[in-house]
C-alpha positions, -999 to 999 in steps of 0.1 A, spaced: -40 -721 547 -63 -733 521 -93 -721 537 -83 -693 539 -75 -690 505 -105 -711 496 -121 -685 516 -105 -654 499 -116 -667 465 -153 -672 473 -154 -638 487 -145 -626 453 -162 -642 431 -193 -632 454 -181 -597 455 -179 -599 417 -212 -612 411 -227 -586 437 -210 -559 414 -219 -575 379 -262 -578 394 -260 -544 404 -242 -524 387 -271 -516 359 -289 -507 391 -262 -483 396 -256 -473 366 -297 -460 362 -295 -444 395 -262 -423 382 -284 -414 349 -315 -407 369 -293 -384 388 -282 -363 359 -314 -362 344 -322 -345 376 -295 -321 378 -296 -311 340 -336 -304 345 -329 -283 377 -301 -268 358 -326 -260 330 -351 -242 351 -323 -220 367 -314 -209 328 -351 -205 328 -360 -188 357 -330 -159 347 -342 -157 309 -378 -154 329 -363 -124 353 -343 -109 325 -374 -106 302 -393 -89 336 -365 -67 339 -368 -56 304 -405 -51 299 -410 -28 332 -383 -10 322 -400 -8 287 -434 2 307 -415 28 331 -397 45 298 -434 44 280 -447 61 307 -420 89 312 -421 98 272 -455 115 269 -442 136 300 -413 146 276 -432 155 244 -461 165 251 -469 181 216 -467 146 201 -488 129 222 -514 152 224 -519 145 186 -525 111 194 -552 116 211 
């Protein structure tokens, strides 16, 4: 019985140790990790501002093309 007890203590003072070495290991790999995901989640917000902004200027370009069409009288005194 005391060996196995004996045994039972070692085991978890080595399982503690194992935890306390790498646990600053983990704990960089966990912030890595959501350094990552708050950078991909960046360039997401990015790439919609990005798609918005298209969006807008063709359908700036489309409604700059279609307004001579419209009034012709003005533009022509542009010219």
């Amino acid at each position: 019985m005391e060996d196995d007890s004996l045994r039972f203590t070692v085991s978890e003072t080595c399982c503690r140790y194992a935890i306390i070495l790498f646990m600053p290991y983990v704990e960089r790999m966990l912030s890595a990790i959501h350094l990552y995901v708050s950078v991909i989640q960046d360039l997401l917000l990015l790439e919609e501002d990005c798609r918005m902004t298209l969006n807008h200027s063709l359908a700036l370009n489309d409604a700059s093309r279609e307004w001579p069409s419209q009034h012709p009288c003005i533009c022509s005194s542009w010219l």
